[in-house]
N, C-alpha and C positions, 0 to 999 in steps of 0.2 A: 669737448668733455669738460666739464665743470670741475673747477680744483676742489670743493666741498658740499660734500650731502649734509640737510639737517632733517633728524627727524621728530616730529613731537607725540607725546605719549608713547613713550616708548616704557616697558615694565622692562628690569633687572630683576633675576632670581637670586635673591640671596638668604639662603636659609630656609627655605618653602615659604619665604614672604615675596610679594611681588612689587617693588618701590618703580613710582610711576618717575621720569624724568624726560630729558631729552638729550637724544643723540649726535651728534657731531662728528662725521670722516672728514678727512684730510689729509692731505702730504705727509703731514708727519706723524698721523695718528690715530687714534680712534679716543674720543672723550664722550662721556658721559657724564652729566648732572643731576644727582637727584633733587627733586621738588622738595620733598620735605626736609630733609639734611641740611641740603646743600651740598654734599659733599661731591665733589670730581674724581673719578679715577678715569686716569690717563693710561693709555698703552701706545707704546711706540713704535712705529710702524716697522722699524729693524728688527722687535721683539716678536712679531706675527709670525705661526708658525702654522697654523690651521684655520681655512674659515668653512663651518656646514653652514647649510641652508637647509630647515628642514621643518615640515609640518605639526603645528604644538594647538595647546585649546586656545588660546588666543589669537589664532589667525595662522601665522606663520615665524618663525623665529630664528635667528642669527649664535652662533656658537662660534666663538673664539679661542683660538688654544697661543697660549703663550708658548715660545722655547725652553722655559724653565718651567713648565708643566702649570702654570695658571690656566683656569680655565672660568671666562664669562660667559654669560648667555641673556639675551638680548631678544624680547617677544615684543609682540604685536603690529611686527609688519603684515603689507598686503603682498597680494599673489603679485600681483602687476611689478613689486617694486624689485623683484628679481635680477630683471635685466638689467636695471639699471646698477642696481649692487654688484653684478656681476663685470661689468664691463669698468667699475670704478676697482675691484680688486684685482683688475690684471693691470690695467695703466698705471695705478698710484703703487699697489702692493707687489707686484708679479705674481700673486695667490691664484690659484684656480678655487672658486667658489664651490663647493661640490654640493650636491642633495643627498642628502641620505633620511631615509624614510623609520622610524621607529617600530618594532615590532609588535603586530598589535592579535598576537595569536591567545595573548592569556596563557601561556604554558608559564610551571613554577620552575624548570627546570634547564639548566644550560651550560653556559661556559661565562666563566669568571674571567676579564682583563686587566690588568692593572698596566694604565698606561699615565708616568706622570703621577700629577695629585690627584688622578680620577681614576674611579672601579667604573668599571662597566660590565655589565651584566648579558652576555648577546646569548642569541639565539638564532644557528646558522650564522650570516653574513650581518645581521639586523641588532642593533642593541635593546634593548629592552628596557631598561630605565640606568641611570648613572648617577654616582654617587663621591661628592666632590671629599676627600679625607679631610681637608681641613676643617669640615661640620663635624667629625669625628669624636668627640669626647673619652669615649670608654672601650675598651674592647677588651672582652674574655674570653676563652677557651673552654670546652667541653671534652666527651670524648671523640666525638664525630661532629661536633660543632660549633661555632664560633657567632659571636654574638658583638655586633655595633651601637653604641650608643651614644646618642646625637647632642650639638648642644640645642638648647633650647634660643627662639628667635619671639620676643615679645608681642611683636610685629604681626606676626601668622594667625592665621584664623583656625588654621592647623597644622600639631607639628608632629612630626615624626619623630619619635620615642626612641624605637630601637629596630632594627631588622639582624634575623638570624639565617646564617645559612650551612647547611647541611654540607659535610664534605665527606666522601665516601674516601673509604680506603684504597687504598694503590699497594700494588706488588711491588713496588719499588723498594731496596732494604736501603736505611739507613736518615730515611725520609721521610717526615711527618708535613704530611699533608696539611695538617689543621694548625702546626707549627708556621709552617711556610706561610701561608694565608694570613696566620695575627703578625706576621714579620713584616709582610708586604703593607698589612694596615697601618702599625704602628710606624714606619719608618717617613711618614707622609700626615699620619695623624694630627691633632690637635690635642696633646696629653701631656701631663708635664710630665710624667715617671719619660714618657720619649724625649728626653733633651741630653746633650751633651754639657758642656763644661761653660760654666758663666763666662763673659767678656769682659765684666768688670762687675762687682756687688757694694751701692750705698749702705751702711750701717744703720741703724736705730735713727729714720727719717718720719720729721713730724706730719702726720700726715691728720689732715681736716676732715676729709670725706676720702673712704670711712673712716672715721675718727681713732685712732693709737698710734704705737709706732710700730714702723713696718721695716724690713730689709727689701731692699729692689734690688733683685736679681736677674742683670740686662744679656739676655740672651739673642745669637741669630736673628729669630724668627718671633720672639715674643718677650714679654716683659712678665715677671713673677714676681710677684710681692709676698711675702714670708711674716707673718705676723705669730701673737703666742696663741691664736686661739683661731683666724681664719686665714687661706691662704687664699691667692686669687692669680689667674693669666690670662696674662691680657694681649693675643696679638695683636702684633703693631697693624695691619689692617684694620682694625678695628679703631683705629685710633683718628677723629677727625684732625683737631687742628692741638696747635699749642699754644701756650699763652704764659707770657712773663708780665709779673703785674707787681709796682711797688707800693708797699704802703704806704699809708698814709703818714703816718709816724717816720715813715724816711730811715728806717731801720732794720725792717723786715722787707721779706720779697716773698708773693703769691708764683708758683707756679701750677700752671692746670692744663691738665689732659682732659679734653674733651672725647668720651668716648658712644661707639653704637656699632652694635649691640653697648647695654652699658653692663659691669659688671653686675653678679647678685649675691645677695647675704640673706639669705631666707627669701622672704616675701619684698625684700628690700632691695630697689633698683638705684645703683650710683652711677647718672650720663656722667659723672667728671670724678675727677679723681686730681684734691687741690693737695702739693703739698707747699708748708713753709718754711722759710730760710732765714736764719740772720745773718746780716751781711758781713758781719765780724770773721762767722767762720769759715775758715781756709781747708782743703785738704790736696793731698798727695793723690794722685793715681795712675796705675799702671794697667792697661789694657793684658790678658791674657790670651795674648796673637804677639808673633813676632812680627817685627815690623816690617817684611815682607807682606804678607797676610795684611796688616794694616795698612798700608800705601796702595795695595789691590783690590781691596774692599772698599775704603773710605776715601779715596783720591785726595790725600792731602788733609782733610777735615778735623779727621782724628790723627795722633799720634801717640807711642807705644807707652812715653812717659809725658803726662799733665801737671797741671800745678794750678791752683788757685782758688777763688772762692766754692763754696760746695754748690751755691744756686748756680754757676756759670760753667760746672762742673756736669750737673745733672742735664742745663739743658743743652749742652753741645752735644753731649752723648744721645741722647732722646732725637736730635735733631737730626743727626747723622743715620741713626740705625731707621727712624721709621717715613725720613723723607720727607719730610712738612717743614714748610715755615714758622715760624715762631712770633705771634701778634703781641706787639707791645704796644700802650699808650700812645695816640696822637699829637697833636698840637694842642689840645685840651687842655686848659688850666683854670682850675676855680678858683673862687676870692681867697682862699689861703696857702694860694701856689701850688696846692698840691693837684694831679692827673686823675683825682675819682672824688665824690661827693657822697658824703658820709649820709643812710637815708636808713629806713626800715621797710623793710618789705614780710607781710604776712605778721608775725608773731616776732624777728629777730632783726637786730639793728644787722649792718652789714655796708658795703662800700659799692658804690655805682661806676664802672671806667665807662665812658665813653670813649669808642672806639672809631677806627679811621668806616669801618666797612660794618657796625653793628653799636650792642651795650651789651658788656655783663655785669652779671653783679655776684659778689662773693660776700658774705660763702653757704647761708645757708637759708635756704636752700637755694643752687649756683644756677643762675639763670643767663642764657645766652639768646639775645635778640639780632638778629642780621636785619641792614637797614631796608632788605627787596622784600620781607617778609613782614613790615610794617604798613598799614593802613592809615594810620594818623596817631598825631601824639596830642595831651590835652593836659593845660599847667590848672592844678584845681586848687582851690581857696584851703589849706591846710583846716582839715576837725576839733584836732585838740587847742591850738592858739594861732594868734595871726602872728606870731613870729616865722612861719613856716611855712609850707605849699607844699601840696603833691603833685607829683611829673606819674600819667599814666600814658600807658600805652596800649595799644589793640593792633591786634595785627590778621591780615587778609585773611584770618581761619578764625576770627570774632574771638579769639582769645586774649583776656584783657590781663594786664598786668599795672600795678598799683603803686609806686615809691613814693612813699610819706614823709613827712617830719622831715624834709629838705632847707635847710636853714636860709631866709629870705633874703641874702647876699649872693646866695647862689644864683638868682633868677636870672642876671643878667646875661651872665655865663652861659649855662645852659640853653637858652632863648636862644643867645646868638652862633651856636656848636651849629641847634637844630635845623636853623633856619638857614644856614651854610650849607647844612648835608643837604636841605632842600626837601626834608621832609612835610609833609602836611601836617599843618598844625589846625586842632580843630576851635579855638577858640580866642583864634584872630581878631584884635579889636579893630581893625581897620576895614571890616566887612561892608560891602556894598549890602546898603538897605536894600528890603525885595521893595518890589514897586507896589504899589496898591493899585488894584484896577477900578477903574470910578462903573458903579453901577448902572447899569442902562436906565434912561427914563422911562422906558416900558416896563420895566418892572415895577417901576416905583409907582405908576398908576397902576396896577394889576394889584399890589399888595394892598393900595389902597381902597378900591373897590371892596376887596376881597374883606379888608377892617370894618367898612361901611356896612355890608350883606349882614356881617354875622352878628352885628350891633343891632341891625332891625332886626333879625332871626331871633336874637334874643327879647328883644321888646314884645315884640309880639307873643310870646313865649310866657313873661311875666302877665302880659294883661291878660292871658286867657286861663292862666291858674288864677287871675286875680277874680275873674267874674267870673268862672264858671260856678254851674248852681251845686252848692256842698249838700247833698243827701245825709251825709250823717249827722249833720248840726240838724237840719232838718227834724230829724226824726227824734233826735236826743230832747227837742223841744217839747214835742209832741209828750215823749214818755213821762217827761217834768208836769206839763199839765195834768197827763192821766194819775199821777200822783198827784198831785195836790188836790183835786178832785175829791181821790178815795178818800185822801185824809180829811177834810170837808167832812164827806159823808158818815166819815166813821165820827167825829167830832161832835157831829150834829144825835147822833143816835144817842153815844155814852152821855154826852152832856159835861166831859172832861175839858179840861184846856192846859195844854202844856206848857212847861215855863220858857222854851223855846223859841215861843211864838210870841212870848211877849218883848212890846220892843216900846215902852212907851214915848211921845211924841213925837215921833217921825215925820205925820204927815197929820194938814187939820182937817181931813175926811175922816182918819180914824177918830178924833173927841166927836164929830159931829155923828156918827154911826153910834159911840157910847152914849149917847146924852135925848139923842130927837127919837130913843125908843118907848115904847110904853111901859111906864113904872108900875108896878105892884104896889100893893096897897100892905102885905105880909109879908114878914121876916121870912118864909116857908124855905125850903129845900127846892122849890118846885117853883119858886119865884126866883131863885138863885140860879139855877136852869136858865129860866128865860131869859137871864139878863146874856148870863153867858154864851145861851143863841144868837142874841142880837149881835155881839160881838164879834160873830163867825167872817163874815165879809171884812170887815177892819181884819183879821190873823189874814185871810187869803191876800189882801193889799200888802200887807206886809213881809208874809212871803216872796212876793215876786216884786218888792220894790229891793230886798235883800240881795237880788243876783244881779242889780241896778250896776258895777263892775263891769258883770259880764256883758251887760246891755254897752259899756261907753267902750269896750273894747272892738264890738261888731258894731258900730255906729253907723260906720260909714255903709255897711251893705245894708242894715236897717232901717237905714235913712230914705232910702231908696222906694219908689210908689211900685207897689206889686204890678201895675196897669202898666207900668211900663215894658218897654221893648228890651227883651234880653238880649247881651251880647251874645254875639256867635262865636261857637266852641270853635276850636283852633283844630290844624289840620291831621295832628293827632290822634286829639279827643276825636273826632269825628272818627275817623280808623277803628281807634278803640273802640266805641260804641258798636261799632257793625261788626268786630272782631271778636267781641268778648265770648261771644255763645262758643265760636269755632274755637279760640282757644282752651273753654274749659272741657271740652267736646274730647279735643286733642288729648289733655293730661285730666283726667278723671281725680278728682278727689283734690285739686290744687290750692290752694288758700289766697289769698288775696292778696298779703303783700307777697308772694312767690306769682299771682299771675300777672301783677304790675312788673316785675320784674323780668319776664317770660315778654312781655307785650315792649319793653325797652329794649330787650334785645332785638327783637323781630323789628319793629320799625327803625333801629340804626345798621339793621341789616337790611333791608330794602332797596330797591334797585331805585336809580333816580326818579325814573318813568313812573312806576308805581305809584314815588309820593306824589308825584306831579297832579296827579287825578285826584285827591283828598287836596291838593294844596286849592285846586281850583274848583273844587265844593267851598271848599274854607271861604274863599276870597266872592264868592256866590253868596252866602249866608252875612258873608259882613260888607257885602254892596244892599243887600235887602233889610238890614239892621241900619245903614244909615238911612234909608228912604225911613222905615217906620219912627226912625226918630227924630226927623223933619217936619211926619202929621204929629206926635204925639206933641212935640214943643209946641204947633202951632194951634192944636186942640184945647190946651188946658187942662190936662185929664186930671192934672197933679191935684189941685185945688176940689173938684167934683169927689176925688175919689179918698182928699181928707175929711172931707164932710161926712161922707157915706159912712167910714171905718167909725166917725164919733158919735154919729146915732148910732150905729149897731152896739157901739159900746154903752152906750147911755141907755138902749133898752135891753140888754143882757142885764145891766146894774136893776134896774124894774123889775125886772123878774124876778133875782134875788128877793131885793127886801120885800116883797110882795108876797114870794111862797114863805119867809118865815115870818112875818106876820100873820099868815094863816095857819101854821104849826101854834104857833104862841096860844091863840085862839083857841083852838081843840085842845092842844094840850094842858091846859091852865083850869087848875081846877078851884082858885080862889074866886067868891064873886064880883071882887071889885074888877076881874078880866073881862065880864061882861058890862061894864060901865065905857061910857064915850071918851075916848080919850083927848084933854083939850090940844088944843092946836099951839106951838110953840113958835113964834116969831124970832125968838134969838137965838144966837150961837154961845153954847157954853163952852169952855175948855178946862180941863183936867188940871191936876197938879203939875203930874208928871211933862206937860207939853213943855219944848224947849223950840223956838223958833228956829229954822235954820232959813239961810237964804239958799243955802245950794241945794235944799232938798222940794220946797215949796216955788214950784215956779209959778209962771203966771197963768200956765194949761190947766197945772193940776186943784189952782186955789179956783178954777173956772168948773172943773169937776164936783169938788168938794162943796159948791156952792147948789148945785142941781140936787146929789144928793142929799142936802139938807132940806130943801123942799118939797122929796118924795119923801123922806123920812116927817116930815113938819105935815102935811097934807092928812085928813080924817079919811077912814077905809069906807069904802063906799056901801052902798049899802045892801048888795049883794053878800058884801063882805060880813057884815054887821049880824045881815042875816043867820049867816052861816057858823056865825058866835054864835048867838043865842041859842042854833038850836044842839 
C-alpha cells in the first residue's frame, strides 16, 4: 500500500464555482492546491470524521466532513479509482468510505437536516441537494416561510441568489417552527448581526484599499471592519496569505491581506486589503477571553494582556486567529538599501518587493505574482528617458504586466534576484546565434533556370508586340489620305486656298510647282484661279511633309520593304486570333478594351498543355520566318522593290500636273490660254524660300528635279488640241 495518492484535475466546490487543482492523501492528511490561487487547504487526518463516495456531473466525487462540521467536496474522479480510495481510508484513516447515491426523484418536497455547518434537504434515506451555511448571507422569516440568501462568488458562471422554503405548521404549543428553522440557519450562518462579542477591536486604522479609516473588529470566525459609511466581513477562510512589508522611507510599515473571494463595494472588487502603520505608534491590548480561554485557544501565541507597537500588534493577532504565515522581504536589497524598488505601474507610482517565492507591488492597484505562475521576465529600454528601464512580466496565462520608470541603478540588482530565483529571462544577451542553414546547390540551379526561362519568356513577348502588324495605325493612315484628297478636291472646285496650307519654303519642289506653270497674260479673276490651281499639288506636299514628326517617330517600322517577310505572331496572338469570334460569341455586346481583358484572363488561366499547342504553332511560324528571310537577304528584293515604289510615285506625280493642265485649258477663258506656252530651262525660287539642310535631302532635291521637267516640257499635241477646241 502506498503511503500517498496524487490526483490531478481535481475540481473543489466552493460557492457554485468549481476551481480546478490537485489533490494529495497521506498519513497525515488530505491537501489540496488550487491552480489558479495557489492557495492550500490542509485537513488533518485526526480532524476526519466522514468520507462519501458518491455519484456528481463530473464523473464521480469525494465528500469530506470535518469534526467541527467543515465540510469539502472534491469531483472528478473515476469509477475505477474507488478501490483504491477505499482501501487507502481504512489503512491510513480507519474511515469506512461509504456510497451514497443522490436523489434524483424531482420531488420539492421532504425533510429538512441540520447536521454541523450543512442543511440537507433528503427525501426518504437519499439527500437531495445540500447546502453549506457558511455561503449563507441573509436569512428572513415570513409567516410559513423562510428565506436564504447567498453570498455572491465572482468565479461562477452561475450563482445562486436565494432559496425559500415552506414550513408548515405543527401542533406542537409553544414552538415556532419557522422560528426554529432561521435559529438552526443563523447559528452556523455567514452574517454579521450572528456574532457574539469582539476578541479585541483596532480603532480608527488607516486603511489604503478601500481607502478611509476603519475599526477592525477581530472576531472567532471572521474579521469586521466598521467604517462611517461602508461595513465589510471578511471570514478568515477567505483569507489567502499575509504580508508585512516596510517602507521605503524606513518609517512606515505595509500590512496586506490577500483575500478570495475578495471583498465588494458596489461594482468594486478589493483581492487585498492594505493597511498602514507608523512605527512610532505603540499600543496597549487586552484580549476579551480569560486567560484560560486564551492558552486553549491560541497555545501560547496570544496572551490576555500585550504591549507594543500597533503594526506588531495587528499582525500577531491576524496570525493567530486565521493560521497563515506571515511573508516578509527576502534577502533583496536595492542600490539604496532599501527591500522594494520604487516603479510605476498603469497610471500610479507605487513600490515593487521582491519576494523569497513571488513580487508584489503596492498599492495601487496591489498586484501579487508567484514565481510558478511566471513564464518569463523581460528588462526593456525605459520610453520616457534612458535614465530608467522597465522590468515586464508574462506569465503562463499570457497575462502581461509592465513596471516602468525603474531607476537604472537598479539593473544590477534586480538582474541578479532574478537570475538567482532562476527565472527565464527573455532577453538574454548571451544567446546562442541560431545557425543559418547554407542552401542546397540544387536549388540554386533550379532558381536559376527558372531567372533565365522567364527573361526569354519575356523577350519574346516584347519582339512580338514590337512587330506585330498595328491595324489601327493602318487604317488611321488610310483615313488621313481620304481627307486630304477631299480637300484637294474641294479646293480644286471653289478655287479658294486657306492660309493654313501656306507654309512658304519648305521644300524647292514647291517654288518649282509655283513658277514652271503656265502664266496668263490678264490680271482677270480667272487667271488668279489658275494660278492658285497650279499650286494645289505643292499645299498637298506640304500637308504630308507637316506630319514629317510622326513619320521620324514610326521610322523604324517604316523603314522596313513591305516585300518583306513578316515576323511571326507570338503564341498568344496566335490564340487570340482563333479566339476572338468565340469570345465575342460568349459575351455579346463586349467592347474591346473589356475583350482584351476577358482574353488575359483566359490565357493565364489556361492549363499548361493547352498553351503547349499555340506555343508550338508559335515556334512553327518563326522556324518558317527565318527560312523566308534567308531567300529574301539572298534575293535582293529590298533594292527592286525601291525602284518600283519611286516610278509609281513618279507617275502618280504625271498624272497630277497633267489633269490640271488640262482643267487650266478648258477652263480659261483669256486668249492668250490658247497660245504655246515657251519652254523654261531654269529654276526660279520665290522670296519667301529659306534653305534648310534638314528638310532638303538628297531624295527629295532628286524629286524636285523630275518634276521641273514635267512641269518645263510643252503639252503635246493631243493636248494642244483639246485647247483649242
Amino acid at each position: 500500500m502506498a503511503d500517498t495518492l496524487e490526483f490531478n484535475e481535481i475540481y473543489q466546490e466552493v460557492k457554485g464555482s468549481m476551481n480546478d487543482g490537485r489533490l494529495r492523501l497521506s498519513r497525515q492528511g488530505v491537501i489540496f492546491k488550487n491552480s489558479k490561487t495557489g492557495k492550500v487547504d490542509n485537513i488533518q487526518a485526526s480532524e476526519l470524521s466522514e468520507g462519501v463516495w458518491r455519484r456528481v456531473a463530473l464523473g464521480h466525487g469525494l465528500k469530506l466532513i470535518t469534526k467541527n462540521g467543515h465540510v469539502y467536496k472534491y469531483d472528478g474522479f473515476r469509477e475505477s479509482e474507488f478501490d483504491k480510495l477505499s482501501d487507502f481510508f481504512k489503512s491510513h484513516y480507519r474511515l469506512e468510505l461509504a456510497e451514497k447515491d443522490l436523489c434524483v426523484k424531482g420531488w420539492n418536497w421532504g425533510t429538512v437536516r441540520f447536521g454541523g455547518q450543512l442543511l440537507s434537504f433528503d427525501i426518504g434515506e437519499q439527500p437531495v441537494f445540500e447546502i453549506p451555511l457558511s455561503n449563507v448571507s441573509q436569512c428572513t422569516t415570513g409567516k410559513n416561510e423562510v428565506t436564504l440568501e447567498f453570498h455572491q462568488n465572482d468565479d461562477a458562471e452561475v450563482s445562486l441568489m436565494e432559496v425559500r422554503f415552506y414550513v408548515p405548521p405543527t401542533q406542537e404549543d409553544g414552538v415556532d417552527p419557522v422560528e426554529a428553522f432561521a435559529q438552526n440557519v443563523l447559528s452556523k450562518a455567514d452574517v454579521i448581526q450572528a456574532t457574539g462579542d469582539a476578541i479585541c477591536i483596532f480603532r480608527e486604522l488607516q486603511c489604503l484599499t478601500p481607502r478611509g479609516r476603519y475599526d477592525i473588529r477581530i472576531y472567532p470566525t471572521f474579521l469586521h471592519l466598521h467604517g462611517k459609511t461602508f461595513d465589510y466581513k471578511i471570514p478568515y477562510p477567505t483569507v489567502l496569505r499575509l504580508f508585512l512589508l516596510p517602507h521605503k522611507d524606513q518609517r512606515q510599515m505595509f500590512f496586506v491581506i490577500s483575500l478570495d473571494p475578495p471583498i465588494k463595494q458596489g461594482q468594486t472588487r478589493y483581492h487585498f486589503l492594505i493597511l498602514l502603520f507608523s512605527k512610532d505608534e505603540d499600543i496597549s491590548l487586552t484580549l476579551n477571553m480569560n486567560e484560560e480561554e486564551v492558552e486553549k485557544r491560541f497555545e501560547g501565541r496570544l496572551t490576555k494582556n500585550m504591549s507594543g507597537s500597533l503594526y506588531e500588534m495587528v499582525s500577531r493577532v491576524m496570525k493567530a486567529l486565521v493560521n497563515r504565515k506571515i511573508t516578509v522581504p527576502g534577502n533583496f536589497q536595492g542600490h539604496s538599501g532599501a527591500q522594494c524598488i520604487t516603479c510605476s505601474y498603469k497610471a500610479s507610482s507605487g513600490l515593487l518587493y521582491p519576494l523569497e517565492r513571488g513580487f508584489i507591488y503596492v498599492h495601487k492597484p496591489p498586484v501579487h505574482i508567484r514565481f510558478d505562475e511566471i513564464s518569463f521576465v523581460n528588462f526593456a529600454r525605459g520610453t520616457t528617458t534612458t535614465r530608467s528601464f522597465d522590468f515586464e512580466i508574462e506569465t503562463k496565462q499570457a497575462t502581461q504586466y509592465t513596471f516602468s520608470s525603474i531607476e537604472r541603478e537598479e539593473y544590477g540588482k534586480l538582474f541578479d534576484f532574478v537570475n538567482a530565483k532562476k527565472l527565464n529571462i527573455k532577453n538574454r544577451g548571451h544567446k546562442e546565434k541560431k545557425k543559418v542553414r547554407p542552401i542546397p546547390l540544387f536549388f540554386l540551379l533550379l532558381l536559376l533556370l527558372l531567372v533565365q526561362d522567364i527573361k526569354q519568356s519575356y523577350d519574346e513577348y516584347a519582339d512580338s508586340d514590337e512587330d506585330q502588324h498595328d491595324a489601327y495605325l493602318e487604317r488611321m493612315k488610310e483615313e488621313g489620305k481620304i481627307r486630304e484628297e477631299n480637300a484637294n478636291d474641294s479646293s480644286d472646285e471653289s478655287g479658294e486656298e486657306t492660309d493654313e496650307s501656306f507654309n512658304p519654303g519648305e521644300e524647292d519642289d514647291d517654288v518649282a510647282e509655283e513658277f514652271n506653270s503656265h502664266p496668263s497674260a490678264s490680271s482677270s479673276s480667272g487667271d488668279g484661279d489658275s494660278d492658285r490651281d497650279e499650286k494645289k499639288p505643292a499645299k498637298k506636299a506640304k500637308i504630308v511633309r507637316e506630319r514629317k514628326p510622326r513619320k521620324k517617330q514610326l521610322e523604324g517600322k517604316k523603314s522596313k520593304d513591305p516585300d518583306a517577310p513578316k515576323r511571326p505572331m507570338s503564341a498568344y496572338m496566335l490564340w487570340l486570333n482563333a479566339s476572338r469570334e468565340k469570345i465575342k460569341s460568349d459575351h455579346p455586346g463586349i467592347s474591346i478594351t473589356d475583350l482584351s481583358k476577358k482574353a488575359g484572363e483566359l490565357w493565364k488561366a489556361m492549363s499548361r498543355e493547352k498553351k503547349e499547342v499555340w506555343e508550338r504553332k508559335a515556334e512553327d511560324a518563326k522556324r518558317d520566318y527565318e527560312k523566308a528571310m534567308k531567300e529574301y537577304s539572298v534575293g535582293g528584293k529590298s533594292e527592286s522593290s525601291r525602284t518600283e515604289k519611286s516610278k509609281k510615285k513618279k507617275k502618280k506625280q504625271e498624272k497630277q500636273v497633267k489633269g490640271k493642265v488640262e482643267k487650266k485649258g478648258v477652263s480659261s477663258k483669256s486668249p492668250s490660254s490658247k497660245s504655246p506656252v515657251k519652254p523654261t530651262t531654269e529654276s526660279f525660287k520665290s522670296k519667301e524660300f529659306v534653305s534648310s539642310d534638314e528638310s532638303s535631302s538628297g531624295e527629295s532635291k532628286k524629286e524636285d528635279s523630275e518634276e521641273e521637267e514635267i512641269a518645263s516640257t510643252p503639252p503635246s499635241s493631243e493636248d494642244s488640241a483639246s485647247g483649242s477646241d
